[in-house]
N, C-alpha and C positions, 0 to 999 in steps of 0.2 A: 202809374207807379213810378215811382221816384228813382233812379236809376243809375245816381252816380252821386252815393252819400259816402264822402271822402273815405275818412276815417273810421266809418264801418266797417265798408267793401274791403277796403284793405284789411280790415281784422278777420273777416271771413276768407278772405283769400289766401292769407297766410296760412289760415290753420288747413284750408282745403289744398294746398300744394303744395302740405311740408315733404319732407324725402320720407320714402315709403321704409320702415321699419316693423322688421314682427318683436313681439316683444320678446327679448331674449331671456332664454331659457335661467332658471340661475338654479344655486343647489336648494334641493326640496327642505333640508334643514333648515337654512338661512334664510327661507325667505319668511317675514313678519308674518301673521298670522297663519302659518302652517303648522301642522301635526310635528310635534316631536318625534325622536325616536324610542320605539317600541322595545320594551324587553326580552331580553331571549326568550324564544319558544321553551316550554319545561316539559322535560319529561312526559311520556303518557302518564296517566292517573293523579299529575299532580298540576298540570297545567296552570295558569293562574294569568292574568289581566297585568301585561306589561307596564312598566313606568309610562305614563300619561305624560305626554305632548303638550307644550306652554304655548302659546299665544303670544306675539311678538309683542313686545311692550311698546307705550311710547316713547317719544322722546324726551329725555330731559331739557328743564331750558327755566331761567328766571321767569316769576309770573307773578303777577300780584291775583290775592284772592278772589273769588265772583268776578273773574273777569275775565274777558279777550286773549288771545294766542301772545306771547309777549316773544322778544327774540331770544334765536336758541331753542325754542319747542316748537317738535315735530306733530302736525295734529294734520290725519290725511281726509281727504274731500271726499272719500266714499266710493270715485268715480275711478281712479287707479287706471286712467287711458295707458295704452301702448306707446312708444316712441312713433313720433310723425305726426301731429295735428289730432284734430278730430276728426279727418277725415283719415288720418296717415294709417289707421288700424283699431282694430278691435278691441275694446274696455280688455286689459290686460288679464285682470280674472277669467275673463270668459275665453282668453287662449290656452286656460291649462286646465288638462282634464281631472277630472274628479278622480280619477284611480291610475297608478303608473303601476309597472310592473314593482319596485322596488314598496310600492303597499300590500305585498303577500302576506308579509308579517304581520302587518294592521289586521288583512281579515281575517287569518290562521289566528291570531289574538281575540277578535271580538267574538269569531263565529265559531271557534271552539272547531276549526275544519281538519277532520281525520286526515291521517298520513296518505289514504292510498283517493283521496280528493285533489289534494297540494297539486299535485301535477294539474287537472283539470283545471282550477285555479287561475294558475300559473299561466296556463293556453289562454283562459278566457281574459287575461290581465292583459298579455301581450297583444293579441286582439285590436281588444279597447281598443289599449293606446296606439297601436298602428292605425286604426282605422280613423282615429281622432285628429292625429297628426295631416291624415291625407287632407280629410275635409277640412280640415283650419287652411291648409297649403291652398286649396282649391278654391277657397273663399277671400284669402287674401290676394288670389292671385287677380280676383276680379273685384276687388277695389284697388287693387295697382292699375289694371287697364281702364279702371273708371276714371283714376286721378290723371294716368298719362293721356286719356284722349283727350282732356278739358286741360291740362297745365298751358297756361298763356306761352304765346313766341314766346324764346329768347331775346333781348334786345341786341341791335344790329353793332356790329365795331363800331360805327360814328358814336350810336345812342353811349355804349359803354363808355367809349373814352369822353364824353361831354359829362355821364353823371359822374366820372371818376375827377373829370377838373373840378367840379364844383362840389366836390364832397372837399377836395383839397383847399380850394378856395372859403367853403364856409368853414373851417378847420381853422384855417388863416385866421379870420375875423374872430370867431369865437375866443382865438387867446388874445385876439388884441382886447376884448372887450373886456377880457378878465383881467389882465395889465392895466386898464385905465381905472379897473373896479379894486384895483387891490388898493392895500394902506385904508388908513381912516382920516387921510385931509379931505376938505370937501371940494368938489370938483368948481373950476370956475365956469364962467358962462359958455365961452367955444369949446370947452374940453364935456362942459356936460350935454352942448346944441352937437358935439360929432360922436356922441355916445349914443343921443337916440337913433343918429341916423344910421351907426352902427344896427342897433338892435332891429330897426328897419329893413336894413338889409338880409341880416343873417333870417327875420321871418318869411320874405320874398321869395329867399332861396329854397326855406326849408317847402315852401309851398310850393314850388317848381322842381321841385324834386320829386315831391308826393304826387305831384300831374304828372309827370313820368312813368314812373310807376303804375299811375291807376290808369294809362291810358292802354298799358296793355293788360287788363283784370279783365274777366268777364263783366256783361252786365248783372244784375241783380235778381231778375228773373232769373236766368241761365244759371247763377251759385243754388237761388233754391231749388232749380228741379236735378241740380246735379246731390244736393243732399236728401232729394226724395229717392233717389234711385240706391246713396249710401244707405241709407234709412233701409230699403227693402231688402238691399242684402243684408242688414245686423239682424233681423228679423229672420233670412232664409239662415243664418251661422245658429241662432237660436232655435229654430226648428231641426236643424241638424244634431246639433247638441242636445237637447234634448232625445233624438231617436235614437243615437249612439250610446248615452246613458238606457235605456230603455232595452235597448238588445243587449246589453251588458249583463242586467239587470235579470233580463230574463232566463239566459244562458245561464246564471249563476246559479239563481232558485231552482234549474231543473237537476244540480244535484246532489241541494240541500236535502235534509233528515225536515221530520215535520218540527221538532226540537230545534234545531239550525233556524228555519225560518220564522220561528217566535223572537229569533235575534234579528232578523233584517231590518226592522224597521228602525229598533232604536241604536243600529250600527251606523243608517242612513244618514238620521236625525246628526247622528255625532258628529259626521263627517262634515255633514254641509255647516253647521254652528262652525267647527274650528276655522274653513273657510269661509264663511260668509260671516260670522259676526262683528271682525276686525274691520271690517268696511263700511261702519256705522259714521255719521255725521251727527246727530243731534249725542246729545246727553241721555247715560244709559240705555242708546242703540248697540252700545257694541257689549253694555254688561254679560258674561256668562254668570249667572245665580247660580248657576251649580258649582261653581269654584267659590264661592260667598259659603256654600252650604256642607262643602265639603273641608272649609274651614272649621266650622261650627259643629263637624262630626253629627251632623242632625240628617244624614240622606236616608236614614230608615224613619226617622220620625216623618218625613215632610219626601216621603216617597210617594205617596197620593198627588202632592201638590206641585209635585218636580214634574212627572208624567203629564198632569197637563198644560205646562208650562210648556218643554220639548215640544209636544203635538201642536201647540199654538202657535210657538216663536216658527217653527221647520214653515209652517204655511205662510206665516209674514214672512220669511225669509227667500221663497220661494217665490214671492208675488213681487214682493222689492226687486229683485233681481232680476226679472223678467222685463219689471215693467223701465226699470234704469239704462239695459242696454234700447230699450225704444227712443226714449226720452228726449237726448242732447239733440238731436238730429231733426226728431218734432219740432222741438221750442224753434232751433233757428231757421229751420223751414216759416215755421207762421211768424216769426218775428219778419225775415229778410218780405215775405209777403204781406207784411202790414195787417196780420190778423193778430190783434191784441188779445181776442178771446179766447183762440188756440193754443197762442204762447205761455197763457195765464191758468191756462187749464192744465198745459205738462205742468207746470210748476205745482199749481195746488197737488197734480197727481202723485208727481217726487214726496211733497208735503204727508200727503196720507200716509202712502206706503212705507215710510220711515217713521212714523210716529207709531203704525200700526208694532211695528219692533220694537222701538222703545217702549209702547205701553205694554207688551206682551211681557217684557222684561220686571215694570215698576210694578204691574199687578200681581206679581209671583211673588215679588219681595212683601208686600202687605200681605199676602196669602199665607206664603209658611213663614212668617213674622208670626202670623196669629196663632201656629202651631208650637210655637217653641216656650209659651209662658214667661218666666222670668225673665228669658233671654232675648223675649222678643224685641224690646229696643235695641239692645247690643247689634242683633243680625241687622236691623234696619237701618244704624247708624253707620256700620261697615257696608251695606249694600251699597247705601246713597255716599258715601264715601265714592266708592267704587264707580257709581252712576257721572255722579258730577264733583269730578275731581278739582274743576277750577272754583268751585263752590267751595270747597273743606280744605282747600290750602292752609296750612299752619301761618298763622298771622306773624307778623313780627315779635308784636306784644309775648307771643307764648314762648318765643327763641327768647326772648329777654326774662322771661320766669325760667326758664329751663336754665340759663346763663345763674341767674341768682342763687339757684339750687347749687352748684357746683364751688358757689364763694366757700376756703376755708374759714373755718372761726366767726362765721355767721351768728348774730344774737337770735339765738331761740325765739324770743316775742318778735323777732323781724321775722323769721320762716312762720310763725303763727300767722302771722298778719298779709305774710305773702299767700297763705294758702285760702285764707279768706277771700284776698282780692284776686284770687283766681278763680275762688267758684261763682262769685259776683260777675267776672268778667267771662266765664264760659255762660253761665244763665241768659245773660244779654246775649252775647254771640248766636247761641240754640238761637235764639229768636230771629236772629239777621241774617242764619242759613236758611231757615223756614221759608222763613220771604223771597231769598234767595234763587232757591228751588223753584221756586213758585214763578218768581219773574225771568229766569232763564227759560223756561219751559215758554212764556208768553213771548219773549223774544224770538225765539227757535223757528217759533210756526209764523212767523213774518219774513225769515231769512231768505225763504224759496221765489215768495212772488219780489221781496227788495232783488234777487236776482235777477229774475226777469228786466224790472225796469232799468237796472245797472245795463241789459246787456243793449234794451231796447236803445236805451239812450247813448251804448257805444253803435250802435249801427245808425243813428242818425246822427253820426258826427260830433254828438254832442258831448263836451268837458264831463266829466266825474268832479261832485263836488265833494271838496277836502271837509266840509263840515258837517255835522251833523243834529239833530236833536239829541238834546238828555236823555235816556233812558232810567227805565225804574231802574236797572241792576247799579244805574251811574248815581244814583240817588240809594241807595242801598249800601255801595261803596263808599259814600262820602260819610254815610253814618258810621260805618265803621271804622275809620278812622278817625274821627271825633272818637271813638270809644277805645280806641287803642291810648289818641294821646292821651285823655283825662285817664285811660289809666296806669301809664307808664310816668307822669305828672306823679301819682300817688304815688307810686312804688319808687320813683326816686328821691322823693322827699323821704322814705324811709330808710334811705342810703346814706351811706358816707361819698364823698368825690370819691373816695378813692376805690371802692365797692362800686360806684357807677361808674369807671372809668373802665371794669371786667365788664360790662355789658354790652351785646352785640349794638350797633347803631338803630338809633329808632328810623322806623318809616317816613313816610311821608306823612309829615308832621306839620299842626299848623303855626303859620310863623316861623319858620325852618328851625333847625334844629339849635339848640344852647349850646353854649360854651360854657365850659368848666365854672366859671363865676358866674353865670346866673343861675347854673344849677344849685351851685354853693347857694346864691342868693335865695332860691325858690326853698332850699330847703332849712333857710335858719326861718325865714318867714313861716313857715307850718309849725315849726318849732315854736317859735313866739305865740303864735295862735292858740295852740292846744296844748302846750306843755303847761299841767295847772297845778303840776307841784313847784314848777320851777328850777327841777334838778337838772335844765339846760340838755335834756332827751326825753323822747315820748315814749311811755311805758305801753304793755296792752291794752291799758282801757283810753289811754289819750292815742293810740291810732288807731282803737275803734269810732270815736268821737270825729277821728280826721274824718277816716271811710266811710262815717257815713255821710257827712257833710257833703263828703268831694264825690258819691254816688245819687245826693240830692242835684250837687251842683250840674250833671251831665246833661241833663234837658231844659237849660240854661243856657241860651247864646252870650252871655258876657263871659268875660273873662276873668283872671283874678284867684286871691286866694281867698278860699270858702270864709264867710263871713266878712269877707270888709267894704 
């Protein structure tokens, strides 16, 4: 076994000896996908279902469509660790209990609980959460004495003050390197023969610093059986958890009405969705359908198909969850032990158990899709909206129709002609979401084992490479912007400069983008083309003649104006 794989070791060590943090407490309002607040309790005889609890949204952030996290948006990894490493603490979800005292009013709301109940309630809430609190305290206090009996020496005063001169010394070098790299003359021959030996040196250092370091790390064997031992306490905190849910649970039903407990289940159901949905990774894991459905005013029609929707997603949500706090701890156990096939195995298992949510979600939208008749594509088109939102991003192209709409004193036959070239341009689109869908979905279920090898290949030292292969979705984007320019191309030949000068800036366009005179230019040339009365402007029928030319023209690699 390999035993001292540089720049691994040290990434497992770091995460295994961060400072020990519980995750702190924050307000149950504000935190992202938590239960809103509940409505006042009403009246006896007239009670009623509180204002309904939102779901933390995400974040906003520039993004190009069918694609990648772009800067500025917030998209979380499902995994929501605690402060301190992977070793430093418990997946953060799993330190807050499912019922606080301050969700009296949730169950007083869903379980319709009589006045002279409330107090029992109330006992069995505080309970809970005291008894929750202890065993979290209890559990973390023995992954603190896990992490402190294995945290490496201290290094000695000498060690310190040596790595502290030579942090100052390669400090030194580094801006001298940067002073010889600044300006753009080109370097002569001794100035560029004491640049490499600069950079020589400053990589020396950085590797005698890293031998520092790693010479007080454990060995490698020793990290993974210190994460087998982490591993069996997240497992003993989830069996705890679990039993503390479960006494709770029990106490509560003995003194429910037989009415009352025909609510428990789908009170459960609701509970664990608002927290557990928001914890989704793939596309449409974290979808709620029943917010899609209670848009649409359809939950009596497609109450059969919502029922077992709920029953289905609560058990993937249930088995997700269980199997994700096992997980991290597996993979890099059999990774640091050079078991490829154990490593590969968490990964696929992550893979199932999140798909199994996402598809629990997409098969509900087909389902009462099929219930609602004329509306069924509307709900579908909002679902998957909803599902894969980097998918149905508003294109540039449509902020530049929207932009058009807004010109005053717009020629009538120009808005004709716009509305055309926008049902042309959403028809093609339909089609490049399709696919879309379709290859996000093929991407997704490769993302678990690409991590694997990502991690495999940081624990054997080895670089991450900056490139990568094309992808279908990279081949899907390129179409669409071929169909953005050719058709932003059309619609500003049906402009004046001064009408294209109100439009937002086109995209990512090919040949970058025009300047005012070649716009000018592109658009006396359509003119010339298809003006066949010659009254020096295109009526309706000669920018129908354009349109259809320049929608012939788009599966066409040349360039150019139609016909020449």
């Amino acid at each position: 076994m390999r035993t001292h794989l540089r720049s691994g070791l040290l990434l497992a060590c770091t995460a295994l000896f961060a400072a020990p943090t519980l995750a702190q407490e924050e307000p149950r309002g504000d935190r992202p996908g938590f239960r809103g607040e509940r409505g006042e309790r009403g009246q006896r005889g007239q009670r009623g279902r509180g204002a309904e609890g939102r779901r933390g949204g995400q974040g906003e952030g520039e993004a190009r469509p069918f694609g990648g996290v772009q800067r500025g948006e917030v998209r979380g990894n499902g995994r929501d660790r605690g402060p301190g490493g992977m070793f430093g603490g418990l997946p953060r979800w799993s330190t807050e209990p499912d019922f606080v005292r301050r969700d009296l009013r949730l169950v007083d709301d869903m379980l319709m609980v009589a006045d002279e109940q409330l107090p029992m309630v109330e006992a069995f809430l505080a309970d809970y959460e005291e008894g929750f609190q202890k065993a979290r305290e209890a559990i973390q206090t023995k992954l603190r004495e896990l992490r402190e009996a294995n945290r490496p020496p201290e290094p000695s005063a000498e060690e310190q003050e040596e790595m502290r001169a030579m942090g100052t010394e390669l400090r030194e070098k580094m801006r001298a390197m940067r002073m010889m790299m600044s300006g753009n003359r080109e370097l002569v021959d001794a100035e560029a023969a004491e640049l490499e030996d600069l950079r020589a040196e400053i990589e020396a250092m950085r590797a005698k610093f890293q031998e520092m370091r790693m010479e007080r790390m454990p060995e490698q064997d020793q990290i993974a059986q210190i994460a087998r031992q982490a591993s069996a306490l997240r497992k003993e905190w989830l069996r705890n958890r679990a039993s503390l849910e479960a006494e709770f649970t029990e106490s509560l039903q003995v003194i429910l009405s037989e009415e009352q407990l025909t609510l428990w289940d789908p009170f459960r159901r609701q509970v664990r969705r608002d927290r557990a949905l928001p914890r989704g990774v793939l596309s449409g894991e974290s979808l709620d359908v029943n917010t899609v459905v209670r848009e649409f005013e359809a939950s009596e029609a497609a109450a059969e198909a919502l029922l077992a929707w709920e029953v289905e997603l609560d058990k993937n949500l249930i088995e997700r969850d269980n199997t994700m706090i096992e997980l991290d701890l597996d993979a890099l156990v059999a990774t640091l032990e050079n078991d490829d096939k154990a490593a590969r195995d968490a990964a696929r298992s992550e893979s199932k158990v999140r798909r199994d949510v996402r598809d629990a979600n997409l098969e509900a939208i087909d389902a009462i899709a099929a219930l609602l008749g004329e509306r069924s594509n509307e709900f579908r088109l909002a679902a998957w909206k909803r599902a894969f939102p980097r998918v149905y991003r508003q294109t540039s192209f449509e902020r530049a129709l929207d932009a058009v709409r807004k010109i005053e004193g717009l020629d009538p036959l120009v808005l004709e002609t716009v509305d055309r070239l926008e049902a042309d341009f959403l028809t093609q689109l339909s089609e490049l979401h399709e696919e879309a869908r379709d290859a996000t979905l093929k991407q997704e279920l490769k993302q678990f084992e690409d991590r694997f090898n990502q991690m495999r290949d940081r624990m054997n030292g080895e670089r991450q490479r900056s490139d990568r292969e094309p992808t279908e979705l990279d081949e899907i984007r390129e179409r669409l912007r071929e169909l953005e320019a050719d058709s932003r191309e059309t619609l500003e030949g049906m402009l004046t400069p001064e009408e294209i000068a109100q439009l937002p800036r086109a995209g990512d366009r090919r040949g970058g983008p025009r300047n005012d005179e070649q716009r000018g230019d592109m658009r006396q040339r359509i003119i010339e083309r298809f003006d066949r009365n010659g009254d020096g402007e295109l009526d309706a029928s000669e920018r129908e003649n354009a349109m259809r030319e320049m929608r012939n023209r788009r599966g066409n690699p040349e360039r150019g104006i139609p016909g020449e």
